[in-house]
Structure formats: C-alpha cells, structure tokens
MDAnalysis code that builds the backbone (N, CA, C; Angstrom):
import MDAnalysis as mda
import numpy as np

u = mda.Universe.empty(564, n_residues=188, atom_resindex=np.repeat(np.arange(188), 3), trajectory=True)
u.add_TopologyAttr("name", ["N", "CA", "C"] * 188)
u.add_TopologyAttr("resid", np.arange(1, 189))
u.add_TopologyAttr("resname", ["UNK", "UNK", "UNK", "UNK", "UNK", "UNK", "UNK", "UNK", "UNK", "UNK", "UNK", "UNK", "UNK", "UNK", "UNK", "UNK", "UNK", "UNK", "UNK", "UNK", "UNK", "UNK", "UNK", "UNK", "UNK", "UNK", "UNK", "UNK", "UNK", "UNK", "UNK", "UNK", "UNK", "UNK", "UNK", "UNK", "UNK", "UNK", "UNK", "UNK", "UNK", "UNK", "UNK", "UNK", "UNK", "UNK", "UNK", "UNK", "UNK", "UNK", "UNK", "UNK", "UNK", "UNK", "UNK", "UNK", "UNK", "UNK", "UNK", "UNK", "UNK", "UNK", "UNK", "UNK", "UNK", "UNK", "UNK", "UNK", "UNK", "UNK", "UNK", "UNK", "UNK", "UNK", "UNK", "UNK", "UNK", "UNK", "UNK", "UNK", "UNK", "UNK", "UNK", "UNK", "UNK", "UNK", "UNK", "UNK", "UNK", "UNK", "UNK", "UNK", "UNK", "UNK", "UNK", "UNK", "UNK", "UNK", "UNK", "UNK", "UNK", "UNK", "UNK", "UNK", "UNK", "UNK", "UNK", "UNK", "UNK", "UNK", "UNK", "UNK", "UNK", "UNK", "UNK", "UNK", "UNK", "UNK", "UNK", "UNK", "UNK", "UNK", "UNK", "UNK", "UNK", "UNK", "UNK", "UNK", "UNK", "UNK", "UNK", "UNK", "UNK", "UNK", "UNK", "UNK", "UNK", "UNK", "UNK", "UNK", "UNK", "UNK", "UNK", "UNK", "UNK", "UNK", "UNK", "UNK", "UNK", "UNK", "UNK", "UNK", "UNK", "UNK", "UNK", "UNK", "UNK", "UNK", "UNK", "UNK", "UNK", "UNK", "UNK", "UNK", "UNK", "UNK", "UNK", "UNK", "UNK", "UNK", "UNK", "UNK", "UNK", "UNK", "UNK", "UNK", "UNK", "UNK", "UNK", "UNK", "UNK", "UNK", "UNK", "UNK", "UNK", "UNK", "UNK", "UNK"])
u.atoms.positions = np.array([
    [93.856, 110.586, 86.237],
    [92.552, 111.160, 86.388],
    [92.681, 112.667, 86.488],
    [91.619, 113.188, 86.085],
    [91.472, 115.221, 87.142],
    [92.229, 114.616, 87.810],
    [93.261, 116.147, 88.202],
    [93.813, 116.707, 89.397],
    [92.429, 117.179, 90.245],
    [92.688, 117.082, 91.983],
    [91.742, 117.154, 92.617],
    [92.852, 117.887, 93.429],
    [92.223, 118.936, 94.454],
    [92.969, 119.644, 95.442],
    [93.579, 118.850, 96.751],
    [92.814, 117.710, 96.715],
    [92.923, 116.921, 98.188],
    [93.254, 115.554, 97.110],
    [93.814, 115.186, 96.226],
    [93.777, 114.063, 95.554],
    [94.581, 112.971, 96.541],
    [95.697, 113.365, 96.364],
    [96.790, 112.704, 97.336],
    [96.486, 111.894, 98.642],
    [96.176, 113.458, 99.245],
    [95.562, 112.922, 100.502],
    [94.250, 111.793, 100.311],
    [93.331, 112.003, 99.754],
    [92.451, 110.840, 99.814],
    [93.214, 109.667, 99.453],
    [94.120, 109.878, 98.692],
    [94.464, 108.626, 97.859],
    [95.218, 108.118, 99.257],
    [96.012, 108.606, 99.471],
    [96.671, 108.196, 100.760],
    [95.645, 107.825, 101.844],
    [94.840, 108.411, 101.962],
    [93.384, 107.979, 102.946],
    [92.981, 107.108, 102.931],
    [92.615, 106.485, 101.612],
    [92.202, 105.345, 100.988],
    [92.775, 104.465, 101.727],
    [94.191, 103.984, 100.793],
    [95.189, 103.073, 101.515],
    [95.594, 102.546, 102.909],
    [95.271, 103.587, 103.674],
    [95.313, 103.864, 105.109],
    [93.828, 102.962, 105.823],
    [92.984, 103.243, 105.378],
    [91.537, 103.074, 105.581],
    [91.419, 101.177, 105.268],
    [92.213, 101.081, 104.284],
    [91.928, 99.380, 103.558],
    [93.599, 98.614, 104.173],
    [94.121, 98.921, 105.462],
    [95.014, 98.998, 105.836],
    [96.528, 98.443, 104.765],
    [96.394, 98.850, 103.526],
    [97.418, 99.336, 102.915],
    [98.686, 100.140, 103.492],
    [100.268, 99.755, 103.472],
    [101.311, 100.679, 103.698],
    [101.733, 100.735, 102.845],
    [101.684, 102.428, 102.335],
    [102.843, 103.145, 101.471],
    [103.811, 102.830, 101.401],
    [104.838, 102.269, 100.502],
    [106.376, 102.265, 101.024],
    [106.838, 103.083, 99.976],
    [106.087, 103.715, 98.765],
    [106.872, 104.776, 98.049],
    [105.640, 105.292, 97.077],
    [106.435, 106.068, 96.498],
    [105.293, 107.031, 95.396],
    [105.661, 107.936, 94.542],
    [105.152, 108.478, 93.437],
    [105.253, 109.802, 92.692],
    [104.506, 110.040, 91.935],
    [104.175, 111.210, 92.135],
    [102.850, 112.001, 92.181],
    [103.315, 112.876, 91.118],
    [103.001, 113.373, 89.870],
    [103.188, 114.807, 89.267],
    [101.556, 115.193, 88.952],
    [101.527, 116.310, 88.475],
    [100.321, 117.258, 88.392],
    [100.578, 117.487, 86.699],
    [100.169, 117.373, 85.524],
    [100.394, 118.537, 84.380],
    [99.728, 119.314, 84.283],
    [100.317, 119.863, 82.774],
    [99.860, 121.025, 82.799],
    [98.244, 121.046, 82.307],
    [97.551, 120.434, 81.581],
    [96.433, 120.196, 81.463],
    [95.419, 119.609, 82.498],
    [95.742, 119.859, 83.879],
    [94.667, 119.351, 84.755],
    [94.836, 118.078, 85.292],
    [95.751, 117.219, 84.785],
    [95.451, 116.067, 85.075],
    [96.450, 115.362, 86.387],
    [96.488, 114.487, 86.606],
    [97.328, 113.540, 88.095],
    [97.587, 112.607, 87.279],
    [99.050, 112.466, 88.084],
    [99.336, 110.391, 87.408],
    [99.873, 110.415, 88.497],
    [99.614, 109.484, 89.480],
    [100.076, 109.285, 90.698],
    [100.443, 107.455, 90.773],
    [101.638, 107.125, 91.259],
    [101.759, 105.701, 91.072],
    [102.275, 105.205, 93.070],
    [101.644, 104.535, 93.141],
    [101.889, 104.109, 94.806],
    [102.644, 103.008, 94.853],
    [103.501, 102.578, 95.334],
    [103.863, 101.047, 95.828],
    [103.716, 100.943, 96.984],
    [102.705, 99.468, 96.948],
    [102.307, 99.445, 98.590],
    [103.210, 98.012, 99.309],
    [103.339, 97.910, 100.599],
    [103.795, 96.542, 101.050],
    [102.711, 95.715, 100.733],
    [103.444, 94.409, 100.537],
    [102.495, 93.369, 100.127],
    [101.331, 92.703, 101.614],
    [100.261, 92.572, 101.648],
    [100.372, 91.920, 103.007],
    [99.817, 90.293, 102.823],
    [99.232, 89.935, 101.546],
    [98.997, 88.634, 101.400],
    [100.032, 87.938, 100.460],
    [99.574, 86.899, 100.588],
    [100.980, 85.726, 99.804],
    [99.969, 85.639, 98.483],
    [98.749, 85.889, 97.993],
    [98.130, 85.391, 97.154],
    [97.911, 86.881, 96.125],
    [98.431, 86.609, 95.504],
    [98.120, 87.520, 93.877],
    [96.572, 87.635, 94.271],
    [96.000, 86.948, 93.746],
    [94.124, 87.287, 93.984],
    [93.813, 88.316, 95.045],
    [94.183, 87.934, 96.041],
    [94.127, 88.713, 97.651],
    [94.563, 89.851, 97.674],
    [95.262, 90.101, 96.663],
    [96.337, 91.612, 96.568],
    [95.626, 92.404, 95.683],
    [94.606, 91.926, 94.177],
    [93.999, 92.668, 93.451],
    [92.670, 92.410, 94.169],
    [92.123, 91.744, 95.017],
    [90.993, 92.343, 95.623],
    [91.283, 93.715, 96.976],
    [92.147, 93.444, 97.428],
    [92.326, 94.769, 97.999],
    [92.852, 96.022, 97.329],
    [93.582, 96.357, 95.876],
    [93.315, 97.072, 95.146],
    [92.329, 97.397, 94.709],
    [90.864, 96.544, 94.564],
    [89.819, 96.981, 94.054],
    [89.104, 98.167, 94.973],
    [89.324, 97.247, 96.286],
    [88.739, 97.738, 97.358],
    [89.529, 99.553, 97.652],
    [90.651, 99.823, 97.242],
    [91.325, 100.840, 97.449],
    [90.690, 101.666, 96.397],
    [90.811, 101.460, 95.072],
    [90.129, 102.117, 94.115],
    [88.503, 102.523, 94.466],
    [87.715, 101.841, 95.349],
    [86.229, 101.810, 95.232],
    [86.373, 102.917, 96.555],
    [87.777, 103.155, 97.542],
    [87.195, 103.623, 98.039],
    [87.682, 105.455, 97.948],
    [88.416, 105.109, 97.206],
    [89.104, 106.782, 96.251],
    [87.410, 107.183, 95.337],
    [87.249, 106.704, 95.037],
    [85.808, 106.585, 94.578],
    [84.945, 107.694, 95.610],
    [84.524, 106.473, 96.422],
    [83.330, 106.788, 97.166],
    [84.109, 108.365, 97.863],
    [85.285, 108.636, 98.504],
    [85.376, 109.602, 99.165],
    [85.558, 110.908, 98.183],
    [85.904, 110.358, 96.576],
    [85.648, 111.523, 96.217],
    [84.168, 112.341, 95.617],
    [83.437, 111.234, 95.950],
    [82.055, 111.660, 95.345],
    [81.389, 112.061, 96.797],
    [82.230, 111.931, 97.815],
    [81.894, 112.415, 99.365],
    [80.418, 111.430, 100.403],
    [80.557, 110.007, 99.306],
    [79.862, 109.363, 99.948],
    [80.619, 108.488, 101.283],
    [81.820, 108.730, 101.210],
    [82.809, 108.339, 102.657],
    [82.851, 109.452, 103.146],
    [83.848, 109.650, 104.525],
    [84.574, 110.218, 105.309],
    [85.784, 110.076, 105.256],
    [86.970, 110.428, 105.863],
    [88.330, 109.670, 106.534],
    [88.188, 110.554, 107.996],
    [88.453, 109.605, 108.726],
    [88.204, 110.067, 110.336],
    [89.781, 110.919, 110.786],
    [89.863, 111.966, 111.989],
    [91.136, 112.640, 111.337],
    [92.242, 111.875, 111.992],
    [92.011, 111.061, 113.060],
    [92.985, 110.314, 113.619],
    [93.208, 108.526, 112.709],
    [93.544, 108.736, 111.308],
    [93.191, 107.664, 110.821],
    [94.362, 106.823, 110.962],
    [94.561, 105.728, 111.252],
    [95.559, 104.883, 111.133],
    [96.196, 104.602, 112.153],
    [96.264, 105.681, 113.601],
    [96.660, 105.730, 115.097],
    [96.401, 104.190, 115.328],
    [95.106, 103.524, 115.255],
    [95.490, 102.304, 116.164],
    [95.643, 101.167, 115.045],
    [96.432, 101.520, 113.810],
    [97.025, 100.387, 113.272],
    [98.041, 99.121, 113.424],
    [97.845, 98.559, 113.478],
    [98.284, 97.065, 114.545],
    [100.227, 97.549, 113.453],
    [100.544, 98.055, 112.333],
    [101.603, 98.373, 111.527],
    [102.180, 99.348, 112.528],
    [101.532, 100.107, 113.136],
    [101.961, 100.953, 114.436],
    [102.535, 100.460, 115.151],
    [101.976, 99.436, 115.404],
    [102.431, 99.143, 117.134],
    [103.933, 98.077, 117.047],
    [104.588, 98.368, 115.862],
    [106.000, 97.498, 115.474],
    [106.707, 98.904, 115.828],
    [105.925, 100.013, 115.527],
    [107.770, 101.259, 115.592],
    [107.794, 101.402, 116.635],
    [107.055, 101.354, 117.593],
    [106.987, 101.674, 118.917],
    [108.840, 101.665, 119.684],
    [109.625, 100.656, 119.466],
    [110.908, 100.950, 119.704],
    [111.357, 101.802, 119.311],
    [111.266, 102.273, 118.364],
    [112.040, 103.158, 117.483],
    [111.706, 104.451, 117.914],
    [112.811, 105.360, 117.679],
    [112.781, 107.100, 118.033],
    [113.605, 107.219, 116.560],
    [112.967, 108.151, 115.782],
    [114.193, 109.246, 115.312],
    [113.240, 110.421, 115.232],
    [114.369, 111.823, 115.182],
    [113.507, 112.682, 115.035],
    [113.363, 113.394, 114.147],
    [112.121, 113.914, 113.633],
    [111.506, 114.286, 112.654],
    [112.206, 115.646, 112.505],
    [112.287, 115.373, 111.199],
    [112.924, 116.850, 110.404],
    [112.442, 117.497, 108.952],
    [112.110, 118.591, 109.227],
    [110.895, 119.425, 107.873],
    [112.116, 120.632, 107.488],
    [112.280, 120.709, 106.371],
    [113.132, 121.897, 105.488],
    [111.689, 122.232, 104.770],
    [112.165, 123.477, 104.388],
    [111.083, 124.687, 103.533],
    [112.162, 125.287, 102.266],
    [112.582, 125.077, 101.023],
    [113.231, 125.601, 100.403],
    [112.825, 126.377, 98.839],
    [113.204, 127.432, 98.812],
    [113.238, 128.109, 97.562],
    [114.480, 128.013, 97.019],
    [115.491, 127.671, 96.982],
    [116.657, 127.471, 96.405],
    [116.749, 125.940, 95.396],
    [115.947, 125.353, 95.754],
    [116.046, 123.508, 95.104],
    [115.174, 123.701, 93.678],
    [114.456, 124.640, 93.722],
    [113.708, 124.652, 92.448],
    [113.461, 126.014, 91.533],
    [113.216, 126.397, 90.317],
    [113.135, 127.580, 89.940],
    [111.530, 127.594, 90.204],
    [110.317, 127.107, 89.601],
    [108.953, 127.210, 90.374],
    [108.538, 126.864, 91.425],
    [108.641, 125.816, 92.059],
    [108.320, 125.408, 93.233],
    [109.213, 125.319, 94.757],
    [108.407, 125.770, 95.768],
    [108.998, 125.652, 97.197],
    [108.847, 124.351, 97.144],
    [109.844, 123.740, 97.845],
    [110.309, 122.375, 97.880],
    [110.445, 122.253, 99.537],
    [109.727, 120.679, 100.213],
    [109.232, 120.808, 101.333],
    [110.060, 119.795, 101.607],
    [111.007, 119.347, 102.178],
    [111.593, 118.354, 102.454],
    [111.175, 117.871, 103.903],
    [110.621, 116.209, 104.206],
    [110.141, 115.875, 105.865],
    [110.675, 114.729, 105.215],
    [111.501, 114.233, 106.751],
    [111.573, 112.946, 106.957],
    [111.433, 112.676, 108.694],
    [111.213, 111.402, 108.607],
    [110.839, 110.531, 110.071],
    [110.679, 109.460, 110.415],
    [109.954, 109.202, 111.387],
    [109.674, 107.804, 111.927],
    [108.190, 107.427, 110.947],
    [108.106, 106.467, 109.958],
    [107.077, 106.348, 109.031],
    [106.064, 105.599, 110.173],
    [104.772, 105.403, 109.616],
    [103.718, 105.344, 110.463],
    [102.398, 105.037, 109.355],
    [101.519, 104.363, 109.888],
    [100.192, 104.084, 108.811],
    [99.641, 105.487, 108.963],
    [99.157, 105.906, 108.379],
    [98.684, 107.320, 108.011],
    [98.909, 108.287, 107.571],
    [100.585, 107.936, 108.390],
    [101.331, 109.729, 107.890],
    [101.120, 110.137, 106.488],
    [101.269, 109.677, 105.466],
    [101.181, 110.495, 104.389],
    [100.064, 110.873, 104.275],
    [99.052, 110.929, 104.979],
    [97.672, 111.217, 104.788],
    [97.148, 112.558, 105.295],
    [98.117, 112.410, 106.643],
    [98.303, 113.261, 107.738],
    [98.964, 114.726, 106.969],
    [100.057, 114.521, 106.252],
    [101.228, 115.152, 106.220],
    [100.338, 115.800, 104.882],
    [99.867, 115.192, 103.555],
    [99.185, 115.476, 102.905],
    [97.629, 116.520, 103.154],
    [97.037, 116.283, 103.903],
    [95.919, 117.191, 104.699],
    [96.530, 118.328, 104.813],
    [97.445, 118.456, 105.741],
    [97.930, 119.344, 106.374],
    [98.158, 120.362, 105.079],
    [99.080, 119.937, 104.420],
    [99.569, 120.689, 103.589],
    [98.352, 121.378, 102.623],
    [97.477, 120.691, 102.053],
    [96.230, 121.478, 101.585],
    [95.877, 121.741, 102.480],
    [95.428, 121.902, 103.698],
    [94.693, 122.871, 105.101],
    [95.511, 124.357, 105.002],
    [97.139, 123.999, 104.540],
    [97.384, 125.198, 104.546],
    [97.717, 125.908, 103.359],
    [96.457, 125.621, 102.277],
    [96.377, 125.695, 101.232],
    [97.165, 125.756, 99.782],
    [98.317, 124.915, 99.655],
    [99.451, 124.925, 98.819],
    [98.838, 123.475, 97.978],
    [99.417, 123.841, 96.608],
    [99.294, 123.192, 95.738],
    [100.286, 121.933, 95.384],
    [99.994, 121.031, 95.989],
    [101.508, 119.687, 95.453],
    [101.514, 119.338, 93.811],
    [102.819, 120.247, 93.548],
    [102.877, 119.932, 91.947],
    [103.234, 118.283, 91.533],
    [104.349, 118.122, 92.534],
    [104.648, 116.983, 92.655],
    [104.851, 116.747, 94.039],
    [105.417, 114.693, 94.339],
    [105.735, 114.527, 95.063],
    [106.374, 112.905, 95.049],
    [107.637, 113.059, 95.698],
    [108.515, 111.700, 96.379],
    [108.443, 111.405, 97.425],
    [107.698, 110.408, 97.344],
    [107.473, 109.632, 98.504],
    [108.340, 107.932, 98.610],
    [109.173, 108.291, 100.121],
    [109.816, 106.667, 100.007],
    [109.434, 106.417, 101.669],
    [110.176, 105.040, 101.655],
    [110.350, 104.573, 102.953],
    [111.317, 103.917, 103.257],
    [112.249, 103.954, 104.066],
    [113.074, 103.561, 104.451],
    [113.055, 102.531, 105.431],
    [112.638, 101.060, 105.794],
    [112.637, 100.184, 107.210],
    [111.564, 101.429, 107.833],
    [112.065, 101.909, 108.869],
    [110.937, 102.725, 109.851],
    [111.085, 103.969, 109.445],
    [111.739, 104.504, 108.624],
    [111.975, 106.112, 108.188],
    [111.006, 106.159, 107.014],
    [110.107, 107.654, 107.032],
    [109.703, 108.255, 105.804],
    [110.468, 109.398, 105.415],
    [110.666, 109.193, 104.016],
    [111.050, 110.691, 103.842],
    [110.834, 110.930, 102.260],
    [110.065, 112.104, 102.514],
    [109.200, 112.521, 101.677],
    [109.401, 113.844, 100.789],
    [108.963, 114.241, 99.615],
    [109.484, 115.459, 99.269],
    [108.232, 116.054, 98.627],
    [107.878, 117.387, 98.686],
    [106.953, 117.825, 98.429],
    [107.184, 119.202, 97.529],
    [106.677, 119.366, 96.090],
    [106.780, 120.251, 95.297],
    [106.096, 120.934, 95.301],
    [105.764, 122.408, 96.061],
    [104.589, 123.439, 96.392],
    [104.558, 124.507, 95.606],
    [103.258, 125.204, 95.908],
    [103.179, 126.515, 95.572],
    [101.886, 126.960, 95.787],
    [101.891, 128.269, 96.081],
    [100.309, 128.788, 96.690],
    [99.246, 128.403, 96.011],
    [97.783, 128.942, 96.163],
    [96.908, 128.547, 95.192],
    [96.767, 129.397, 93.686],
    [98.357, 130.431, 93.698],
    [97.914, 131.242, 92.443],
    [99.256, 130.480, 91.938],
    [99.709, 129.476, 92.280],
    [101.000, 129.205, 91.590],
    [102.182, 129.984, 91.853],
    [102.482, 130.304, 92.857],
    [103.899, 130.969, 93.189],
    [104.318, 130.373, 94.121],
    [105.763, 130.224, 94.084],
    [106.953, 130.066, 95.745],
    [105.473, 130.597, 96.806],
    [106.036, 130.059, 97.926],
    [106.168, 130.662, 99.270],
    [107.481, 131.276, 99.568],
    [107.306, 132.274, 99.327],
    [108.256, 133.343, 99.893],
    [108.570, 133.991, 101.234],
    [107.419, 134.009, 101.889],
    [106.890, 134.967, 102.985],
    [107.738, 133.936, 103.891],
    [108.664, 134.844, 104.568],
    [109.494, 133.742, 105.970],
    [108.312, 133.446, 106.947],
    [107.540, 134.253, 107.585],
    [106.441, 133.630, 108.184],
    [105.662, 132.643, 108.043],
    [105.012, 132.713, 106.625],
    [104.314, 131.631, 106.396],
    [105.267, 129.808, 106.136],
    [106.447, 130.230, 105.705],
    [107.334, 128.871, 105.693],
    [107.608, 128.754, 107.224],
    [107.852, 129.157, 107.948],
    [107.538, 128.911, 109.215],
    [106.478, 127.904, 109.768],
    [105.155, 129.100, 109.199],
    [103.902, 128.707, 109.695],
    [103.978, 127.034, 109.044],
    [104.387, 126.651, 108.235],
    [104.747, 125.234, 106.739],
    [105.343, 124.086, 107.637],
    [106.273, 124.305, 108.475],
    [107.419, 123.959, 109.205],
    [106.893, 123.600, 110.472],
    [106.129, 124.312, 111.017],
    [105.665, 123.734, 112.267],
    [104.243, 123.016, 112.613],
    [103.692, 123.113, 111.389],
    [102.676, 122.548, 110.958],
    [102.798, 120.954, 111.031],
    [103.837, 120.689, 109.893],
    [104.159, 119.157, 109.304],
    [104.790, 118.607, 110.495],
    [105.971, 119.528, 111.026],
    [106.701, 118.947, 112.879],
    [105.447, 118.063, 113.699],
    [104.118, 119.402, 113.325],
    [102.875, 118.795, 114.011],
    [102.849, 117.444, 114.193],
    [102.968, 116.786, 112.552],
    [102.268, 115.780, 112.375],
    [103.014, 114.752, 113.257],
    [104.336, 114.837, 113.669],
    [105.246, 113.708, 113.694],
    [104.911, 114.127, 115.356],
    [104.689, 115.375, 115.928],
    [104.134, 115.537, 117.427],
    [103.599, 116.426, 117.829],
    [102.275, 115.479, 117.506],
    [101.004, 116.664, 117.626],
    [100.907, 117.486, 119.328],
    [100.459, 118.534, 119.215],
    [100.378, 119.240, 120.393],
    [99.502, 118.161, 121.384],
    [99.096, 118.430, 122.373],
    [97.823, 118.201, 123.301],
    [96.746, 118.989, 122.785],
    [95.772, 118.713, 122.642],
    [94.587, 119.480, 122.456],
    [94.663, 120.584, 122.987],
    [94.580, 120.534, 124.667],
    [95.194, 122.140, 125.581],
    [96.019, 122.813, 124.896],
    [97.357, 122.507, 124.418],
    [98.145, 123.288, 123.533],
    [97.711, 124.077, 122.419],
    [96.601, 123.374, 121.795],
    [96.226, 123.163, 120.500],
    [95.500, 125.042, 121.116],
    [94.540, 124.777, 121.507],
    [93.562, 125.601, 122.441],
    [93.889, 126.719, 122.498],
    [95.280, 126.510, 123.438],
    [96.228, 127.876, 123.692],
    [97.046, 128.999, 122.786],
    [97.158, 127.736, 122.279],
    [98.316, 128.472, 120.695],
    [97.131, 128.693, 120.026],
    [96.163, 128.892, 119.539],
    [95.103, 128.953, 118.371],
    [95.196, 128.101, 117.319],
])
C-alpha cells in the first residue's frame, strides 16, 4: 500500500488491539512511495477459518485507524493475558544507535524482554521522534525481541547529531522502562 508516516506502528497497533503476537517481520519502504510490510503472527486458534477471520478483523482494523475512525489507547497491550507469562523473566533491554552499519541509514538496534505491544510502543516512539523507518527486522526470540530499525530524519539523512542519538537511545530504553509519570514531569 502508500507508505504512511505511522504505517508500522498502526499496523503493529492493529495486531495488538485484535490480540495478535508479532513473532517477526519486514518492513521496506521504496522508492516510489510505497510499503510492503509482511508480519508473522503466533497462531492462537487450531482452526484455519478462525485464523483468516482474525486476519480480516486485523486488516478492517488498519483500515478504520487509518481513515482515523479508531484510536489505539497509549498503554495498549499492558493488560494482555500474553503478558502475564513473562512475568518470570528479566533480561535487560539494550538500544545501539549506529552510523557505521549502513551508508544511508542510522541503524537502531533494540533488543529485550518481548511483550504484546512493544512493537507498537517502540514504533510510536520512533515517529514521535520524528525519523523515517526505511526499513525494518523484526524477530522474536521465546521471550526476547530484537528488532532492527533503518532510520533517517524527515529530510532523509543519518542522525548524526550525538545528542539527538542520545535523545533516540533513551527514548526506546523508555519503552522497556518507562519513567513514573513524576519522572516523566520532572525531566520534561
């Protein structure tokens, strides 16, 4: 379809919303405008039928949110019952920012403890802080995500600026542990 600025993320929204889990993906952008984005999701019914009616339902609702007759709420997926299995699990989340992996694109490397939402989460974020995903690898590992993200500003260049890859870096950390609101408050 059009490339959309928030494509991903809805698409990931979607999935999240029709309690769909990501377990992988790849996303490219061309050069003519367009997205081919391919998802593999976990299965959650035993019935073929049951599996293309909740694809329909995923498609109708990439739909509706891009014609802005939905929402996605921003805490989406927090009380997903798929949640409440990692709960044992700790690892800790790790975000690289690189200009060396690519000749056009800053290359965003996160991996972690995977979760219903995160790519949705992690996706937002990254258009909030306005960068363009040329591409993207998305896997899952058992309870690990790790994800790769092909950037560049909104005029098409690296992120260069050490500050702002910073600002990139502690952003996405966010996602895996979000401040307290108070924090949120304090820090601006």
């Amino acid at each position: 379809m059009a490339d959309h600025p928030r494509l991903l993320s809805l698409i990931a929204g979607a999935c999240t919303m029709q309690d769909a889990s990501i377990i992988g993906a790849q996303i490219f952008s061309t050069h003519d405008g367009r997205a081919i984005d391919t998802f593999r999701l976990r299965r959650s019914f035993t019935s073929d039928e049951d599996e293309k009616v909740r694809a329909t339902r995923i498609i109708d609702t990439v739909r509706q949110l891009l014609q802005g007759k939905r929402t996605i709420l921003i805490d989406l997926g927090k009380e997903s019952r798929h949640n409440k299995r990692l709960k044992p699990f700790a690892l800790p989340a790790r975000v690289s920012v690189s200009n060396a992996l690519s000749e056009k694109f800053t290359v965003i490397e996160v991996s972690g403890l995977d979760r219903m939402g995160l790519l949705h989460a992690m996706t937002r974020e990254i258009s909030d802080l306005n960068l363009t995903i040329g591409s993207a690898h998305i896997g899952t590992y058992g309870e690990k995500a790790v994800d790769v993200f092909y950037v560049t500003d909104l005029t098409g260049q690296k992120i260069m600026s050490k500050p702002r890859q910073r600002k990139i870096h502690d952003a996405l950390m966010n996602v895996f542990h979000p401040k307290s609101a108070e924090q949120k408050v304090v820090n601006g």
